[in-house]
C-alpha positions as CSV (number, residue, x, y, z in Angstrom):
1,X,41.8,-33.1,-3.2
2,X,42.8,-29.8,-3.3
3,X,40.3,-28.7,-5.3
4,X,37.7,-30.2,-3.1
5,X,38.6,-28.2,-0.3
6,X,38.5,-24.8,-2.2
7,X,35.1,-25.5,-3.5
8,X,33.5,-26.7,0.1
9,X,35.5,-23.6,1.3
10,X,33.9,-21.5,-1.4
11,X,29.9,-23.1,-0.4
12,X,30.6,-22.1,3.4
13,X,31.5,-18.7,2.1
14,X,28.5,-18.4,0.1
15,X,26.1,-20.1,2.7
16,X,27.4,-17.7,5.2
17,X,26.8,-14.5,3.4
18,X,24.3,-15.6,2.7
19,X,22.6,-15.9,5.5
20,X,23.8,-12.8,7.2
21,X,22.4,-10.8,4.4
22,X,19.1,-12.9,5.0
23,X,19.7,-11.6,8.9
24,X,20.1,-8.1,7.9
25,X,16.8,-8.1,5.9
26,X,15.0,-9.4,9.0
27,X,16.5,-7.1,11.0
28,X,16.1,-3.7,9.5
29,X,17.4,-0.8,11.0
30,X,14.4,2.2,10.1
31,X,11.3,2.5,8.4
32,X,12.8,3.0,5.1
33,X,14.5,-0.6,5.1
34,X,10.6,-2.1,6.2
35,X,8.9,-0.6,3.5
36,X,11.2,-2.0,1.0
37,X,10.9,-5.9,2.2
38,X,7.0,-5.5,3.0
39,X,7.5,-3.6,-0.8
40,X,8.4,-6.8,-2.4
41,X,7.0,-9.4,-0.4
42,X,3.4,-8.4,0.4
43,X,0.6,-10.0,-1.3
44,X,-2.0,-8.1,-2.1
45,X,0.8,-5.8,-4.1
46,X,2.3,-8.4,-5.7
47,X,-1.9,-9.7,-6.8
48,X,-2.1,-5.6,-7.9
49,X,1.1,-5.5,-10.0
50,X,0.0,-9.4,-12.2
51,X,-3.5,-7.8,-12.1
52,X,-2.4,-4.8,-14.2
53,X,-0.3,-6.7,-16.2
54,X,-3.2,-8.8,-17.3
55,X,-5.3,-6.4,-17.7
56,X,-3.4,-4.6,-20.1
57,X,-2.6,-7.8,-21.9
58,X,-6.7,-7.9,-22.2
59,X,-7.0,-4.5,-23.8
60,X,-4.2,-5.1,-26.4
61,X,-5.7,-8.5,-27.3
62,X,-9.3,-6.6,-27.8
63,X,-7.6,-4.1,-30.2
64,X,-6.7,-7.0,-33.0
65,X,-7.7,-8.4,-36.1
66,X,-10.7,-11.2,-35.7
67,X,-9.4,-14.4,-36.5
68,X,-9.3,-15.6,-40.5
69,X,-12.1,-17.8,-41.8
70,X,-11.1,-20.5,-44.4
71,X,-13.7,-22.6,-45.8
72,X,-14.1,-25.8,-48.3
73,X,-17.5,-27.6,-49.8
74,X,-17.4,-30.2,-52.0
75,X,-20.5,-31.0,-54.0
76,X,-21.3,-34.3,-55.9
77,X,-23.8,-34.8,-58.3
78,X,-27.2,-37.4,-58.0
79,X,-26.7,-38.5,-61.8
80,X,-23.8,-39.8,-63.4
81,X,-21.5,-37.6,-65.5
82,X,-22.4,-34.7,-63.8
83,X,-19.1,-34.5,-61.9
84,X,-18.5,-32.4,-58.7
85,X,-17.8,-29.1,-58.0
86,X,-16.6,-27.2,-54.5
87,X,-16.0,-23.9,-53.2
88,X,-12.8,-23.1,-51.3
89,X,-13.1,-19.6,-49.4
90,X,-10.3,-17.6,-47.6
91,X,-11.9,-14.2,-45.8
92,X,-10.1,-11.5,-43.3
93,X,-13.0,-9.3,-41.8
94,X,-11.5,-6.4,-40.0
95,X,-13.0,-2.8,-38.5
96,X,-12.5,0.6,-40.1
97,X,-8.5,1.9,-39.9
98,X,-8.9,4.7,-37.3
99,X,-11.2,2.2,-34.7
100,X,-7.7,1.2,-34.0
101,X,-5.8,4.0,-33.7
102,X,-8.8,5.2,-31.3
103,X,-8.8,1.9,-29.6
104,X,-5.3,2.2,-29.1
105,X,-5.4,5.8,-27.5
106,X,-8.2,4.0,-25.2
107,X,-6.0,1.3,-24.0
108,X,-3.1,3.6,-23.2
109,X,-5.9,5.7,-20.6
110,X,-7.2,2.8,-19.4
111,X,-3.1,1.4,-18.3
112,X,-2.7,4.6,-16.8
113,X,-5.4,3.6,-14.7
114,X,-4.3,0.4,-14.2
115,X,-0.9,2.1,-12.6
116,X,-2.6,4.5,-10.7
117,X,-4.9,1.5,-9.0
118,X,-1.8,-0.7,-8.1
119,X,-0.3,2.9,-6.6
120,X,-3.6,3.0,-4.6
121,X,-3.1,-0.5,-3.6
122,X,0.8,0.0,-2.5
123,X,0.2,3.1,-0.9
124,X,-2.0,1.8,1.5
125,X,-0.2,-1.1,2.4
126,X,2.8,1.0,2.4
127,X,1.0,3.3,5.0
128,X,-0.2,0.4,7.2
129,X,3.3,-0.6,7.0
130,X,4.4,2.7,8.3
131,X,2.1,3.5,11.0
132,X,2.7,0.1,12.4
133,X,6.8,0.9,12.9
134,X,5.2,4.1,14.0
135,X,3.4,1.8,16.8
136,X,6.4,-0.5,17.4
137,X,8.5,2.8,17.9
138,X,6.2,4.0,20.5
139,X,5.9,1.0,22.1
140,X,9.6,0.4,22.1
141,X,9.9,3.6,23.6
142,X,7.4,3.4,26.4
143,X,9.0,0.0,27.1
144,X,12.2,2.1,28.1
145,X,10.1,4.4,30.5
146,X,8.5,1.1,31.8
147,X,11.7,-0.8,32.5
148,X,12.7,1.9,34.7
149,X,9.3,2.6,36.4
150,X,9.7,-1.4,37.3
151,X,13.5,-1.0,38.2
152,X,12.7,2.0,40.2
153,X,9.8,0.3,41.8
154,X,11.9,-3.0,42.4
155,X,14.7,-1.4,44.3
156,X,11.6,1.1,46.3
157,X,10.2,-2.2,47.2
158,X,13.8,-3.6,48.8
159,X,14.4,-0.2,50.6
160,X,11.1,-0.3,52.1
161,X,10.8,-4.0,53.0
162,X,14.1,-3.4,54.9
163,X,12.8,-0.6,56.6
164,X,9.6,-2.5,57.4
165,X,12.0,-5.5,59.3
166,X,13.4,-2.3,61.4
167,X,10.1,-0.7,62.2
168,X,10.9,2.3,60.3
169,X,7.7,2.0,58.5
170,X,4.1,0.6,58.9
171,X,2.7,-1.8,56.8
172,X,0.4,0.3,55.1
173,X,2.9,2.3,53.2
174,X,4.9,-1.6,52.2
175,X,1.3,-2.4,50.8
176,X,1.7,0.6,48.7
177,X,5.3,-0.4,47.3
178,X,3.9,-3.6,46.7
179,X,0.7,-2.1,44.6
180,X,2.9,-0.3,42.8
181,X,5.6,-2.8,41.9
182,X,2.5,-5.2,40.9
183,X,1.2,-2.5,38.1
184,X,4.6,-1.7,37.1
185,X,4.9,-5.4,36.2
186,X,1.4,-5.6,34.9
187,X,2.0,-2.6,32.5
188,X,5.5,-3.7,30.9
189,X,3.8,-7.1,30.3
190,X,1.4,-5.8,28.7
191,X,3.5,-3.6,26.5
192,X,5.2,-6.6,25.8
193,X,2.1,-8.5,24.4
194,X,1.9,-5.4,22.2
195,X,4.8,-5.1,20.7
196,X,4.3,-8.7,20.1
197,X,1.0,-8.2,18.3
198,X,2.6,-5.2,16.3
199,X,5.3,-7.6,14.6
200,X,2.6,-9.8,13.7
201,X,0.5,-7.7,11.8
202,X,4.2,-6.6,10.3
203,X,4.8,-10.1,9.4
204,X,1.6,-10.5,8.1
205,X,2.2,-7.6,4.9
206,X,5.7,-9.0,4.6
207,X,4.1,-11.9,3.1
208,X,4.1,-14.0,6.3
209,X,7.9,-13.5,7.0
210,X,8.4,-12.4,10.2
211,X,10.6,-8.7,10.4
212,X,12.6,-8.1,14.1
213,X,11.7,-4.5,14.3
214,X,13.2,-2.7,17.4
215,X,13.7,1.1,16.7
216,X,13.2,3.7,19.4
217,X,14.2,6.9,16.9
218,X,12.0,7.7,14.5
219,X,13.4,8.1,11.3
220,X,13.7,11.8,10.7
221,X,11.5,14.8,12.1
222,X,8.6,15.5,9.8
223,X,8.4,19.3,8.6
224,X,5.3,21.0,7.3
225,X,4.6,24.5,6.2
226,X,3.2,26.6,7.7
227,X,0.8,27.4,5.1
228,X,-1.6,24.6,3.7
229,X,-1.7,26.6,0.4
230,X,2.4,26.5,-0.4
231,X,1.9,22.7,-0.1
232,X,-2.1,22.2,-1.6
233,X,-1.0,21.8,-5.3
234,X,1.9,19.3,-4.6
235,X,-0.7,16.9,-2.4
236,X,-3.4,17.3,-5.0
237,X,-1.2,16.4,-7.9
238,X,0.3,13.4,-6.1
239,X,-3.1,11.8,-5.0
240,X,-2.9,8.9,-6.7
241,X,-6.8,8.7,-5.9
242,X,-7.1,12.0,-7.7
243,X,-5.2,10.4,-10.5
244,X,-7.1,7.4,-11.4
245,X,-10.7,9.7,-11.2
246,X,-8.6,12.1,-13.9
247,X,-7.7,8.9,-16.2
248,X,-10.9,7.5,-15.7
249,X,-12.3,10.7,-16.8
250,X,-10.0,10.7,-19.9
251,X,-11.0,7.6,-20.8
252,X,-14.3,8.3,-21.1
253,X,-13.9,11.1,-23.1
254,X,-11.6,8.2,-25.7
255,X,-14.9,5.9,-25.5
256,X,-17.5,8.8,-26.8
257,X,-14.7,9.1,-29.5
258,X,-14.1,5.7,-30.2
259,X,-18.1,4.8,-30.3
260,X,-18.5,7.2,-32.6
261,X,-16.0,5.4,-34.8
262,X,-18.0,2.2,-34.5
263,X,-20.8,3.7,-37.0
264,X,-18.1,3.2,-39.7
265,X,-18.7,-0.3,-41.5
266,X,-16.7,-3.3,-41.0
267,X,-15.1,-4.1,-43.9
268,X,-14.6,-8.1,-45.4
269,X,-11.9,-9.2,-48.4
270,X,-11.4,-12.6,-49.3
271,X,-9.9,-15.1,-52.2
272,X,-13.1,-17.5,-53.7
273,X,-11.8,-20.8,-56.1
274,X,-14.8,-23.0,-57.4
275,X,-13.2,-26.0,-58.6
276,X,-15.3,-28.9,-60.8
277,X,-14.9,-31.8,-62.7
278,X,-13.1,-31.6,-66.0
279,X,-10.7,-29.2,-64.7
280,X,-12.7,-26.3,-65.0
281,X,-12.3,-23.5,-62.4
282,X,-13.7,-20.4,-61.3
283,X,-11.4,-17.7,-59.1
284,X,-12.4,-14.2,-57.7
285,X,-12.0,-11.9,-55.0
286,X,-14.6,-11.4,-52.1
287,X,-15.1,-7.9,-50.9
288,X,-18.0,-6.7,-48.2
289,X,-19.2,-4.8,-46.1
290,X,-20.9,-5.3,-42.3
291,X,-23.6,-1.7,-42.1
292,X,-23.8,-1.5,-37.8
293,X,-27.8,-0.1,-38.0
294,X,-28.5,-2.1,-34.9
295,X,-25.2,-3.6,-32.7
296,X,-24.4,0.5,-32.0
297,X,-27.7,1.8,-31.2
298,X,-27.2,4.0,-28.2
299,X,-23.5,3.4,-27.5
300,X,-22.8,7.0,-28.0
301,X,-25.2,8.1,-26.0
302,X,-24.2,5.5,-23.2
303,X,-20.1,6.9,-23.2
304,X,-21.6,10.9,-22.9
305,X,-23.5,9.5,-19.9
306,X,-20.6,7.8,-18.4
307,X,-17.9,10.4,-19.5
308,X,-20.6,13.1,-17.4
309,X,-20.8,10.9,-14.3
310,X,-16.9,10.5,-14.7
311,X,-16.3,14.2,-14.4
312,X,-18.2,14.7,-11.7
313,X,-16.2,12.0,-9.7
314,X,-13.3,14.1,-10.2
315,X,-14.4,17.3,-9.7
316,X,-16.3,15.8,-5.9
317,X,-12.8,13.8,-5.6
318,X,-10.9,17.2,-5.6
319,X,-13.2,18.9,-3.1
320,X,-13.0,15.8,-0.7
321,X,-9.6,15.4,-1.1
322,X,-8.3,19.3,-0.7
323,X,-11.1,19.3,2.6
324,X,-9.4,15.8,4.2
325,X,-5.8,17.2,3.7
326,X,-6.4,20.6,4.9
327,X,-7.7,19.0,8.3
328,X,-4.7,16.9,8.1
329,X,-2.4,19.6,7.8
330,X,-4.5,21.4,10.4
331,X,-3.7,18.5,12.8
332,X,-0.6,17.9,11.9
333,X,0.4,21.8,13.0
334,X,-1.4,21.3,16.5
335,X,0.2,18.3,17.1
336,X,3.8,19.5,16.5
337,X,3.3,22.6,18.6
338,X,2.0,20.2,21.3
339,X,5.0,17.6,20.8
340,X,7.9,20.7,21.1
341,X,6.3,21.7,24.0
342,X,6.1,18.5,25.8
343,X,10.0,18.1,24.3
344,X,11.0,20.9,25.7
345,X,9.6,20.4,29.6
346,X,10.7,17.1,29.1
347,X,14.2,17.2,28.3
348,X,15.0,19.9,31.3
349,X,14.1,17.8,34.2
350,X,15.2,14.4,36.0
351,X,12.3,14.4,38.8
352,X,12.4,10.5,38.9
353,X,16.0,10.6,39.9
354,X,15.6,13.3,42.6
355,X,11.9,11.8,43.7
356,X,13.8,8.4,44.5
357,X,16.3,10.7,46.1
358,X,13.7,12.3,48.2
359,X,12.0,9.5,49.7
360,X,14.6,7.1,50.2
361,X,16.0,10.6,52.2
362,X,12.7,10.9,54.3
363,X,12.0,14.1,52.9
364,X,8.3,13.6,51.1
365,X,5.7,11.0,52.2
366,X,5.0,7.9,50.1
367,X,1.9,10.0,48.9
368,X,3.6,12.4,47.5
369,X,5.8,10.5,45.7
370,X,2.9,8.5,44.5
371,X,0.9,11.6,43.2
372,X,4.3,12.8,41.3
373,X,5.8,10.1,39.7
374,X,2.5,9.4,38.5
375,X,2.3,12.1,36.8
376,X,6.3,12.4,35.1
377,X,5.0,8.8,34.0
378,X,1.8,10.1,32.1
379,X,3.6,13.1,30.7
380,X,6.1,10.9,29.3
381,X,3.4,8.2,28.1
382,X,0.9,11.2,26.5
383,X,4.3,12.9,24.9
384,X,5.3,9.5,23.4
385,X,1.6,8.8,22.0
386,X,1.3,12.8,20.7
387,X,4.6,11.9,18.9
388,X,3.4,8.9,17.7
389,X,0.3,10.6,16.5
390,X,2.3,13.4,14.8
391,X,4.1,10.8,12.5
392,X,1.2,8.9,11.3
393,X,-0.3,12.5,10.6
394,X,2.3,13.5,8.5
395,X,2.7,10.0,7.0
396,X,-0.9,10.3,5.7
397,X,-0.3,13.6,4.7
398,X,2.4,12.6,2.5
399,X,0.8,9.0,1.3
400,X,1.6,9.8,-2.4
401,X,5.4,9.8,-1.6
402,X,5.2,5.7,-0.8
């Protein structure tokens, strides 16, 4: 009995570790922790990583011997003490020695490109990933600001309504309270069906499995140099776009190689035994040749065309890519001098606090306060989206690092 209650004891340890390590995953603290559930669980990734696998697994197969033939006849003869006689025939036909080696070199291009595919494919989804906490985080933030614009206008509305009941104030300035406490509400709802919308789309490149994502710090602040040129030949050797074009080029170059190659003959050995009545028996070796005058016929010329048309994907893919990350990193630098500065204003005032202050003192009119607090509320939604902005900037900037 004893026994039984250690092992139940044990399963309700288990169970509950279980699941807290299940709620920890669905509850990740920062970007990092996303990335590595959407990492394992999204789809499309997972299709890319079985897709390269069977590809490769297609190449190797193409690279071996053709199947054995093994044949048998048996002959009889239309008068009588002729006998019978048969032919029993064992043949291997196989390509000339270095086809494979070159076939070989081929395959190993053509699974580099494979990878660098399925790093397209994860980078992407990775980046979607990331610029959707980016949203969340912005949206989380502005929820923060909005929650206290609809606190603040809560309590505005209280202190006015009792000053209404005393004839302090007319109705037209309650109407205002009320207009405003009626967007405030309108607007945090509304961020609220966002946020909801954003943790769908998360859920839906976590494979359907839904990720409680409520940050309101982004992970770190990005930094760039201040020169696109100290940080040009890093991005352009990381494109994993950049990549595939370069294998794609090599392996062209392997296929001029390689159908060159394919002008050597295929070769053919075999075992021959004629057996016929009155034990006689014939044995011998078969040895032949396959001369390609037709099958080949312009190959070579076809792999120069492609390897040219493959080059000069790259060389365009360089140019495009160096022109879309210099106006990356050209936006990227306006955008972080436009974020300090809004930081920086930002952080040194508290003119909600002393606007409340103000009018609740009778010492600014309801328009004033109005036309300010307006205003502290835009800065702080256009600094939040400039921020936002900043990090899926950088993020793209930096795709090759997902």
């Amino acid at each position: 009995m004893k026994k039984v209650f250690i092992s139940i004891a044990l399963l309700v340890v288990a169970i509950t570790a279980g699941n807290a390590q299940n709620t920890d995953q669905a509850h990740p603290k920062n970007i990092l922790d996303v990335l590595s559930l959407i990492r394992e669980n999204n789809k499309d990734i997972q299709a890319e990583r079985a897709l390269t696998t069977a590809k490769s697994l297609e190449d190797k197969s193409e690279n071996n011997l053709p199947d054995p033939t093994v044949s048998y006849s048996h002959l009889w003869g239309n008068q009588e003490g002729m006998g019978f006689t048969g032919e029993f025939i064992a043949e291997q036909s196989f390509s000339f020695p270095t086809i494979y080696a070159k076939r070989k070199q081929l395959n190993k291009e053509r699974l580099s490109q494979y990878k660098y595919q399925e790093d397209i494919i994860r980078q992407n989804v990775l980046l979607q990933a990331k610029n959707i906490c980016f949203d969340l985080i912005y949206l989380n933030r502005l929820k923060e600001i909005l929650s206290e614009r609809l606190n603040n206008a809560e309590q505005l509305s209280k202190f006015y309504r009792s000053r209404l009941e005393s004839g302090s104030v007319n109705r037209i300035d309650m109407n205002k309270i009320d207009l405003e406490l009626l967007n405030a509400k309108n607007e945090y709802r509304v961020n609220e069906t966002s946020i909801a919308a954003k943790l769908q789309e998360l859920a839906a490149l976590n494979g359907g499995e839904f990720i409680h994502f409520e940050a309101v710090e982004y992970d770190s602040e990005p930094i760039i140099p201040n020169n696109f040129e100290d940080m040009k030949e890093e991005l352009i050797s990381g494109s994993a776009e950049l990549n595939f074009l370069k294998t794609e080029e090599a392996a062209a170059m392997r296929e001029i190689t390689l159908n060159k190659n394919l002008w050597f003959p295929e070769l053919r050995v075999g075992y021959r035994m004629n057996p016929s009545s009155g034990g006689q028996r014939y044995n011998g070796i078969i040895a032949g040749v396959s001369i390609p005058l037709f099958a080949n016929r312009n190959k070579v010329k076809q792999a120069k065309a492609n390897a040219i048309y493959a080059t000069s994907k790259y060389e365009s893919g360089i140019n495009s890519t160096e022109s879309a990350l210099r106006q990356l990193w050209n936006r990227a630098v306006s955008l972080q001098s436009s974020v300090s500065e809004y930081r920086t204003m930002l952080d040194s005032q508290d003119n909600i606090k002393l606007l409340n202050q103000s009018i609740q003192a009778g010492q600014i009119s309801i328009i004033e306060y109005f036309a300010n607090v307006t205003t502290i509320y835009q800065s702080f939604s256009n600094y939040f989206q400039l921020e936002n902005e900043y990090q899926k900037t950088v993020a793209e900037l930096y795709k090759y690092q997902l």
